[in-house]
Residue, then its C-alpha position, 0 to 999 in steps of 0.5 A: x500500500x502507497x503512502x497516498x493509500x495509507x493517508x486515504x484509510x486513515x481519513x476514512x477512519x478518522x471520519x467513520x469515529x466522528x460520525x460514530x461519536x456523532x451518532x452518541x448524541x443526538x438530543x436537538x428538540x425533543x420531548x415528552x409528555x411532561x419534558x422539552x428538552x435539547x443539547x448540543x456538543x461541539x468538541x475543540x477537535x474533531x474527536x472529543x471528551x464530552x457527551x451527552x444522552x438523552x433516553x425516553x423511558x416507560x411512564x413518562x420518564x426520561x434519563x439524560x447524562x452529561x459527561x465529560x472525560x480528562x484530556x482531550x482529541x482521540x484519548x478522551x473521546x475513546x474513553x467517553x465512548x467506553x463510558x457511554x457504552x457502560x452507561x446504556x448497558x448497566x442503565x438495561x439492568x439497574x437503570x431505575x437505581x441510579x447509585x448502583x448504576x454508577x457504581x456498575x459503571x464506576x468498576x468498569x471505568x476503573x478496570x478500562x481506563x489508563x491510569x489516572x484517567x476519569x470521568x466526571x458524569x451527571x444521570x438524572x431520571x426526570x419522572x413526570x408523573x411525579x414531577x422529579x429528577x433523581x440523579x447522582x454527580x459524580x464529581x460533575x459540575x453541578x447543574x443549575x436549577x431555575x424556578x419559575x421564580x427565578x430562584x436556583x438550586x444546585x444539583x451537587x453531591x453523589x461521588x467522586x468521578x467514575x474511574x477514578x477509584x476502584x471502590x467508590x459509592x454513589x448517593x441518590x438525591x432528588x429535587x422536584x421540577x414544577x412546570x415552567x422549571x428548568x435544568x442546564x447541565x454542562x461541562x467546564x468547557x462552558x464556564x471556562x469560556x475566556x474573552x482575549x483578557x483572559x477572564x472566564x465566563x463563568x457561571x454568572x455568564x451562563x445565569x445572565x445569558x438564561x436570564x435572558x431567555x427567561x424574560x422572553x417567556x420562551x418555553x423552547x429548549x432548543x432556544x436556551x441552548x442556542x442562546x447560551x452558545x451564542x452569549x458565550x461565544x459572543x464573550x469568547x470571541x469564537x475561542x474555543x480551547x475546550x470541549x464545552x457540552x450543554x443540555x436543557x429541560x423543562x418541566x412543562 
């Protein structure tokens, strides 16, 4: 085979793990009975360390995770797609006990990933009926609850990053979703957003820019998520110099 050859396969190859990293995450505009909710990922290279899903289940519940894997480029992206791949088959078999779940995926991850490697993830089930989300962090940036009021809670607590301890244990907590609410889960890459100063976005950034959505009284998901995105790289100039991943729902 001609070095020309070998470049060809390569591309080929290379394009094949982006359109199966693509194929994890599609969440644009979607929704529930009691649930609209959207994402978007756009990964600092073409391979990356961020995901998220989004699954419909029975009796009007939907689990959703956001994860976001060290490193970045083809590493990262390997061992968020091991991860992804964890998540969907223990979810077949513990998917309504979200701590035993991470715990599942939590052993996996420390048995697959290099030495040092891990992954910081938030699953959540959104019950309808009920009006919950039970959910776990591990070690994920906490997402941020926005009330009808414009109150917020935080979503914080559960564990330590999957893969980063052979052992850990995950703690289930809950927070309740009255119609009009809205959840923003995210990755670092979001907040870190840096302008040509160097100042972060920060999470204030992120608040004021859903401040902004919450005034127009727009109840689409999708909206929210475009709006971020251009605030933030309004802020930013178009700099990216992370992964950045952001999902919303609302309760409705």
């Amino acid at each position: 085979m001609t070095s020309a050859e070998d470049e060809f396969v390569v591309d080929q190859d290379w394009m094949l793990a982006c359109a199966v990293q693509q194929k994890f995450m599609q969440g644009l505009g979607r929704s529930s009975r009691s649930l609209k909710y959207s994402a978007q990922c756009r990964q600092v290279r073409a391979l990356g360390g961020d995901c998220y899903d989004f699954t419909p289940l029975a009796e009007d519940r939907v689990a959703f995770v956001v994860g976001d894997a060290s490193g970045k480029g083809l590493p990262a992206a390997l061992m968020i797609a091991n991860v992804q791949s964890s998540l969907r088959t223990a979810a077949l078999f513990t998917g309504d006990d979200p701590a035993n779940l991470l715990k599942v995926v939590n052993h996996q991850a420390y048995s697959s990933l290099p030495e040092g490697r891990y992954t910081t993830l938030f699953y959540g089930v959104f019950d309808g009926v009920v009006g919950t989300v039970r959910y776990v962090n591990a070690g994920h940036n906490p997402p941020v609850v926005i009330r009808r009021d414009g109150s917020t809670d935080w979503l914080e607590g559960g564990g330590p990053p999957v893969g980063m301890f052979p052992d850990s244990t995950y703690e289930e907590k809950m927070a309740r979703l009255e119609p009009g609410d809205f959840v923003i889960a995210y990755t670092d890459g979001v907040i870190e957003a840096t302008d040509p100063g160097g100042e972060q976005w920060g999470v204030q950034g992120l608040l004021r820019a859903a401040s902004e959505w919450v005034q127009k009284s727009n109840d689409d998901a999708e909206d929210l998520v475009r709006l971020i995105f251009n605030s933030m790289d309004d802020f930013s100039q178009r700099c990216q110099s992370d992964d950045v991943t952001l999902a919303v729902l609302r309760a409705v």
